[in-house]
PLY file of the C-alpha trace (Angstrom):
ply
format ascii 1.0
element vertex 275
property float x
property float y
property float z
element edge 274
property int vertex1
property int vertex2
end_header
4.46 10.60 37.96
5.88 7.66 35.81
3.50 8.01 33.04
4.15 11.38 32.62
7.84 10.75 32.44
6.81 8.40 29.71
4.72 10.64 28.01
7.34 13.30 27.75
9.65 10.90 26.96
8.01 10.07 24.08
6.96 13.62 22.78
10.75 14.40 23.47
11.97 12.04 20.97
9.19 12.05 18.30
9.80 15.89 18.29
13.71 15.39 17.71
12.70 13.08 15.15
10.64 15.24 13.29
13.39 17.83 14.00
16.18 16.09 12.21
13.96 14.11 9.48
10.83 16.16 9.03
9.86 18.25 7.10
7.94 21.19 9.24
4.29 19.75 8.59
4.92 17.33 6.42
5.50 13.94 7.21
5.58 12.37 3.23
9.10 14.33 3.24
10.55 13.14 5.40
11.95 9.74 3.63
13.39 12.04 0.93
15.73 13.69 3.16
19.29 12.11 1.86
21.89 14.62 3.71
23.87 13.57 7.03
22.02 14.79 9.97
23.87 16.88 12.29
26.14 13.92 14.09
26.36 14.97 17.41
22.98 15.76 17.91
20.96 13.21 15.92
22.80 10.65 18.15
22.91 12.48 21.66
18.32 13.08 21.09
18.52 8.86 19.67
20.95 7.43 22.99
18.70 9.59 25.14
15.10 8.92 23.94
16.25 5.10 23.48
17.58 5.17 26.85
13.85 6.42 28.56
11.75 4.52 26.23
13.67 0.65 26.75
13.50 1.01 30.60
10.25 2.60 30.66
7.80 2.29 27.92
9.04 -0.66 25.73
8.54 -2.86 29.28
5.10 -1.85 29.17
3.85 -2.75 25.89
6.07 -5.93 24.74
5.11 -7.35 28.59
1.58 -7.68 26.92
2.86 -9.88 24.33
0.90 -13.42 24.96
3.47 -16.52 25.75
5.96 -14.62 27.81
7.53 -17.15 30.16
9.12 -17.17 33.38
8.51 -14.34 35.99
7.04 -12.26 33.85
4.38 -15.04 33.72
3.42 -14.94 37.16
0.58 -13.22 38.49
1.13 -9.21 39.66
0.61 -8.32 42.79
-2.62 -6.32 42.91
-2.31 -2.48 41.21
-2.39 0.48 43.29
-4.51 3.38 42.12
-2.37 5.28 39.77
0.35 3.03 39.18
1.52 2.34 35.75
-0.38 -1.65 35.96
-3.65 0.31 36.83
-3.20 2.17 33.59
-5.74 0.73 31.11
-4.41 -2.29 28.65
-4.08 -1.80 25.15
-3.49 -4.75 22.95
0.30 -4.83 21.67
-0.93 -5.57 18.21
-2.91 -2.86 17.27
-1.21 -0.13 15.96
-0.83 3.52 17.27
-3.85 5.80 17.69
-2.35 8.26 18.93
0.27 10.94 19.63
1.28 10.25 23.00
1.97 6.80 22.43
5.11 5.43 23.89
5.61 3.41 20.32
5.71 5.91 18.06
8.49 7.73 20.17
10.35 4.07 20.08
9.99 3.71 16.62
11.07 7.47 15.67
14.39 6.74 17.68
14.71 3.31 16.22
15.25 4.99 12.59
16.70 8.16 14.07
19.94 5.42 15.11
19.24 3.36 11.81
19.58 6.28 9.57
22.87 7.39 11.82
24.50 4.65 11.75
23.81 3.92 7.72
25.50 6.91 6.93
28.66 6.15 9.04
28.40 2.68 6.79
27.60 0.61 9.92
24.77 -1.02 7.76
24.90 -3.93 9.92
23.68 -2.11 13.24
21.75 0.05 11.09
19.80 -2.87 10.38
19.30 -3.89 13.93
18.41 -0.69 15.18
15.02 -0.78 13.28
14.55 -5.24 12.63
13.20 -5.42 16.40
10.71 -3.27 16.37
8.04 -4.79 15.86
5.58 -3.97 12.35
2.54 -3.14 14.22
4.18 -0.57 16.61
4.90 1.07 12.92
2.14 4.09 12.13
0.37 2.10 9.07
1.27 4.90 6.58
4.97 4.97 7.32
5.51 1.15 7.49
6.31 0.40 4.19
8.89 3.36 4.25
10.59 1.93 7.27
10.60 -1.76 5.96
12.37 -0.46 2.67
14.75 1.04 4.58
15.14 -2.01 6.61
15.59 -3.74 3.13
17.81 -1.79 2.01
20.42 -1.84 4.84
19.89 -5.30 5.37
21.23 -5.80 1.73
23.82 -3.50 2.14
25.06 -5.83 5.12
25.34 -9.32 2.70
21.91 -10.23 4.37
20.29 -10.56 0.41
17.32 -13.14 1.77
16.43 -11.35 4.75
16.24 -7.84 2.55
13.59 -10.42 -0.11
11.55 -11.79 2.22
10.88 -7.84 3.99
9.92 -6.85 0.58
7.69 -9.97 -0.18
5.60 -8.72 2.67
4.91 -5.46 1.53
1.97 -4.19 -0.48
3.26 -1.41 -2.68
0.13 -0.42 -3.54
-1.01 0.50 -0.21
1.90 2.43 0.44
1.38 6.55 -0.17
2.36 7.94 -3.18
5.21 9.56 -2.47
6.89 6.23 -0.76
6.24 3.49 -4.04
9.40 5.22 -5.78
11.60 3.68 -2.55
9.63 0.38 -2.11
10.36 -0.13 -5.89
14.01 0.94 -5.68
14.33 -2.13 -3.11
12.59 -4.23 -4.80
14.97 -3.66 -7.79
18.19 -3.56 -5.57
16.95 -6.44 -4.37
16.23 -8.31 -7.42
19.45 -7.46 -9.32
21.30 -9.27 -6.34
19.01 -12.17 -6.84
19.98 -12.14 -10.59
16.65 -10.87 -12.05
18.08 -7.84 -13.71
15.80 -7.57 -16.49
12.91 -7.29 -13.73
15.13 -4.92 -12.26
15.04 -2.72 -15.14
11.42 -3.18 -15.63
11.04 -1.27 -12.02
13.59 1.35 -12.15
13.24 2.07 -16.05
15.79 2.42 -18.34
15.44 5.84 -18.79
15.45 8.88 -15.95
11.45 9.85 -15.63
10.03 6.47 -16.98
9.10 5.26 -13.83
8.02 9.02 -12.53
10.79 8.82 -9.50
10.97 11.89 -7.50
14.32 13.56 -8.09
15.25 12.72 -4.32
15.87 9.15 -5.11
16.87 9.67 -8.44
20.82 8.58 -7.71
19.25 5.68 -5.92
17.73 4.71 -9.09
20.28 5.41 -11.19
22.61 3.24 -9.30
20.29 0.31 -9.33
19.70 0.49 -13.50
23.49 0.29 -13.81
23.53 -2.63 -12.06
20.89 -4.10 -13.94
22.27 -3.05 -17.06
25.95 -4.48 -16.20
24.06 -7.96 -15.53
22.68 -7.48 -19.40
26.80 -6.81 -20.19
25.91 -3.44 -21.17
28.77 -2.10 -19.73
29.33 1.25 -21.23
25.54 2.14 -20.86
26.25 1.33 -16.85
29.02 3.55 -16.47
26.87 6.28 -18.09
24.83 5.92 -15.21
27.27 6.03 -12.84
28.88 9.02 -14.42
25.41 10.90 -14.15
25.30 10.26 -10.35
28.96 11.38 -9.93
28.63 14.41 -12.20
25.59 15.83 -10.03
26.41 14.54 -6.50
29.97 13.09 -6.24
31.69 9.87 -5.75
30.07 9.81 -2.19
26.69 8.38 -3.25
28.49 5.53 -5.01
30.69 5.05 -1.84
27.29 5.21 0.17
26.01 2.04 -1.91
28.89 -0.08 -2.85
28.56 -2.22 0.18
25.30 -3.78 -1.24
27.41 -4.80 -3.96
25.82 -5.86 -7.80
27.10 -6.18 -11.62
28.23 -2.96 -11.79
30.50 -2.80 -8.27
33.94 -2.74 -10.14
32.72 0.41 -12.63
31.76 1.98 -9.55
35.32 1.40 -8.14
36.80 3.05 -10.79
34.94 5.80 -10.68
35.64 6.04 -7.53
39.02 6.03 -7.78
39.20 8.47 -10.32
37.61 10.84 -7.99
0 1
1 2
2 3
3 4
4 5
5 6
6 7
7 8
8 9
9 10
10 11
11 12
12 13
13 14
14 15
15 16
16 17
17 18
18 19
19 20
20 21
21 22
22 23
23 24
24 25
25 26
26 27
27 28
28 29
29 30
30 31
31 32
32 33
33 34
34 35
35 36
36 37
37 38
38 39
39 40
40 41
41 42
42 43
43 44
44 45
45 46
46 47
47 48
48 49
49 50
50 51
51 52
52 53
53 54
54 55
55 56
56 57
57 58
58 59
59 60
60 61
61 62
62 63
63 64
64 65
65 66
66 67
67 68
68 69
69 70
70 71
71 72
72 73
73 74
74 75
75 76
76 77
77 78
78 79
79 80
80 81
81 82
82 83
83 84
84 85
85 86
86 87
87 88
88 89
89 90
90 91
91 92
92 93
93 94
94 95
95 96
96 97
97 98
98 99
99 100
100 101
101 102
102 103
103 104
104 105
105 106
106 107
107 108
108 109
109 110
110 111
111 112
112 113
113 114
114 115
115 116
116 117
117 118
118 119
119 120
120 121
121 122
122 123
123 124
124 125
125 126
126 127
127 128
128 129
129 130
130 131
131 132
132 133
133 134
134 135
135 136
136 137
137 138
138 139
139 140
140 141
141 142
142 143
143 144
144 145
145 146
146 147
147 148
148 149
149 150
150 151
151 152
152 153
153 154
154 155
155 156
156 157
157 158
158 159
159 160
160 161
161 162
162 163
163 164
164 165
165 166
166 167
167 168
168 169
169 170
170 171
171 172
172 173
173 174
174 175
175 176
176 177
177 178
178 179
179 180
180 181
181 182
182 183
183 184
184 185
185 186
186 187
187 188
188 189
189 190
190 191
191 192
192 193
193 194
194 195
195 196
196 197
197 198
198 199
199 200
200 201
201 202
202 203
203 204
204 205
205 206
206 207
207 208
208 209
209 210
210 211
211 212
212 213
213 214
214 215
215 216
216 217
217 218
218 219
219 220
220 221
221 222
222 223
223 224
224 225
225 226
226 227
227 228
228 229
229 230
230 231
231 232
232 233
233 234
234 235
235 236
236 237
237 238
238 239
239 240
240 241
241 242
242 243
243 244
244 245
245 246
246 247
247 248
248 249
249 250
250 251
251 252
252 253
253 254
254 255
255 256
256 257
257 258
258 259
259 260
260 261
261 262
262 263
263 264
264 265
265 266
266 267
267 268
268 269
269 270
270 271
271 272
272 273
273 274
C-alpha cells in the first residue's frame, strides 16, 4: 500500500513536470523552454508532489546515506513481509535506473519550484530548491543542465563562488549537445563576474552564431557578451547588444538578469528605463 502511494507519487509529479517543461517526447527541449509556466498550476503539481515525496520517498533513500547519527543509527526492528524496510536496498549513490524511481519525481519537483520561483526573481530560494538534492539522484544526461541552472541562480543571488565552484565540476563535454550552449553561458556569466571578460567573450563569441548557440538562449548570450564587452570599455558595442535583446523580446529579459549584476548593469538600467 505505501509503495504504491510512492510510486504514484512519483509518476504524478514527473508527469506534471514533463507537462509544464517538456516537450511531448522530447526531453533535450525541455531546458530551452524560457516562458513563465502557468503560475497557479506549476506551483499547486510542485507543493503537492514535494509534499508526498519529503515524507515518503526522500526518508527512504537519504536514510541509506552511511554516517547518519542518532536514532536513525540504531538498529530496526525486524521487517514485516511487505513493509517498505523489506523492500530491497538500493545504494543512494547510484543514480536512477529507472522510471518509477522516487528520485527522479524529487528531482523533477525540485526544478519545477526552482524554475518558479526564478521567474518571480526569488533567485535565492530558487537556488535552494534544487542545491540539496543531491548530484547522483540527477538522471546523468540532465545533470549538467540542472547544475547550470543551479549556477546560474546562485549568481543571480550574489553567491559568485558558489555559482564557480558548480561549474568547475562539470564536464562540458559530456554534457548532450543541445545543453553545452547553457553550460557555456554560465561559465561566461560566471567568469565576467570573476573579471575574466576576455574569456568570457572567447565562450559566448563576439558575434551572434560564432559559438553555434541555439536561438533559445540567444538573449542569454547576448546579455553575457555585453557584459564582457563593457569590462573591455566597449561601451557602445554593449548597448548594441542590449538593444538587440530589447528590440526582439523586451525590457523583461534584461529585468530577468540584472540581479546577477556585471559591467554592463547600468546600460541595462537605462534601457530599462526607457522602456
Amino acid at each position: 500500500m505505501m509503495r504504491g502511494s510512492i510510486l504514484i507519487a512519483a509518476l504524478a509529479a514527473a508527469a506534471g513536470a514533463a507537462a509544464l517543461w517538456l516537450t511531448p517526447g522530447a526531453l533535450a527541449g525541455w531546458p530551452f523552454l524560457d516562458g513563465p509556466p502557468p503560475r497557479g498550476a506549476a506551483w499547486a503539481l510542485a507543493a503537492t508532489s514535494a509534499l508526498l515525496l519529503l515524507g515518503a520517498a526522500a526518508r527512504r533513500w537519504r536514510g541509506a546515506r552511511p554516517g547518519r547519527l542518532g536514532a536513525a543509527a540504531e538498529a530496526p526492528a525486524p521487517a514485516q513481509a511487505g513493509s517498505p524496510a523489506a523492500w530491497p536496498a538500493e545504494p543512494a549513490s547510484a543514480p536512477p535506473a529507472l522510471r518509477d524511481d522516487p528520485r527522479l519525481a524529487y528531482v523533477y519537483a525540485a526544478q519545477v519550484v526552482g524554475q518558479s520561483l526564478a521567474w518571480q526573481g526569488d533567485y535565492r530560494g530558487a537556488a535552494a530548491a534544487l542545491r540539496d538534492v543531491p548530484p547522483a539522484w540527477m538522471p546523468p544526461r540532465l545533470r549538467a543542465l540542472l547544475r547550470s541552472h543551479l549556477a546560474q541562480w546562485q549568481l543571480c543571488a550574489g553567491d559568485i563562488d558558489g555559482a564557480r565552484q558548480l561549474l568547475e565540476d562539470l564536464d562540458e563535454e559530456r554534457a548532450p549537445a543541445s545543453v553545452r550552449p547553457i553550460v557555456r553561458g554560465a561559465r561566461a556569466a560566471v567568469l565576467v563576474r570573476t573579471g575574466d571578460a576576455d574569456a568570457a567573450l572567447s565562450l559566448v563569441g563576439r558575434d551572434d552564431d560564432q559559438r553555434d548557440e541555439p536561438t533559445e538562449v540567444r538573449q542569454r548570450c547576448r546579455i553575457t557578451r555585453a557584459h564582457a564587452l563593457a569590462a573591455r570599455g566597449e561601451l557602445s558595442a554593449a548597448r548594441a547588444e542590449l538593444r538587440r535583446v530589447v528590440d526582439e523580446v523586451g525590457v523583461d529579459e534584461l529585468c530577468r538578469w540584472l540581479p546577477a549584476g556585471g559591467p554592463a548593469r547600468d546600460v541595462m538600467i537605462e534601457l530599462i528605463d526607457e522602456g
